[in-house]
C-alpha positions in Angstrom: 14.1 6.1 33.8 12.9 4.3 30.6 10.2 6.0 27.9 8.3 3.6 26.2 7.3 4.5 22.7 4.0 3.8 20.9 4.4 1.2 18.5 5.3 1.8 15.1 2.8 2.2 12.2 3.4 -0.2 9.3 1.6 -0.5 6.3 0.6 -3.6 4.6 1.0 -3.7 0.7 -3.1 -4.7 0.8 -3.6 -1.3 3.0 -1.7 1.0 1.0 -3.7 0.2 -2.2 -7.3 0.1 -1.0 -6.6 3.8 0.6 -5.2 4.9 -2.5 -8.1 3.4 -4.0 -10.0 5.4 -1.7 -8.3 8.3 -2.6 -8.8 7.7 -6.4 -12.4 7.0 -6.1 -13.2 9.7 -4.5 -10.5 12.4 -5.8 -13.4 15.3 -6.3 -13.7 15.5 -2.5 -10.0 16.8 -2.7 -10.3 20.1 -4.0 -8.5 19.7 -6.6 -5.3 19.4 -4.9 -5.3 16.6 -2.7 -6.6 17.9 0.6 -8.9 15.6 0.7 -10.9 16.4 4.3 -11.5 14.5 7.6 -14.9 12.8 6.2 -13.0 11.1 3.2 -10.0 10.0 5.7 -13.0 8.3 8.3 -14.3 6.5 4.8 -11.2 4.7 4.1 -10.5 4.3 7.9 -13.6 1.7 7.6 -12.9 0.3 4.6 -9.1 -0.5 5.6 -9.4 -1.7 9.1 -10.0 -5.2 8.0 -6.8 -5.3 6.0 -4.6 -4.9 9.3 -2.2 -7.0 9.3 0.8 -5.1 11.3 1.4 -2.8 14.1 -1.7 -0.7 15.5 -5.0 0.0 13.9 -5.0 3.3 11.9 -5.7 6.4 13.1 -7.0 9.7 11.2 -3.8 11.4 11.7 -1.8 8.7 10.6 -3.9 8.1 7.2 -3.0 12.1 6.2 0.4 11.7 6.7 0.6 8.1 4.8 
């Protein structure tokens, strides 16, 4: 019996800057302490998509663990 695994998530140089960007620009949404909520996460998913360059697109869960 073989599993198949999803394929891997990889980051692009170009995508890790424009969502720290994101993060940056919009830092008061995180409380203070980072936890930046689902709303701010969907506005860099937007933003970033275009940048893929590697593996599959971006998903909410993945942008709050990057």
């Amino acid at each position: 019996m073989s599993s198949q695994s999803a394929p891997k998530t990889q980051w692009n140089p170009q995508e890790t800057q424009a969502l720290l960007d994101h993060l940056v620009a919009h830092k008061s949404e995180g409380e203070g302490a980072g936890n930046f909520k689902d709303p701010t996460f969907n506005a860099a998913l937007s933003s970033i998509g275009p940048l893929l360059t590697l593996g599959p697109p971006k998903t909410l869960k993945l942008f709050k663990n990057k």
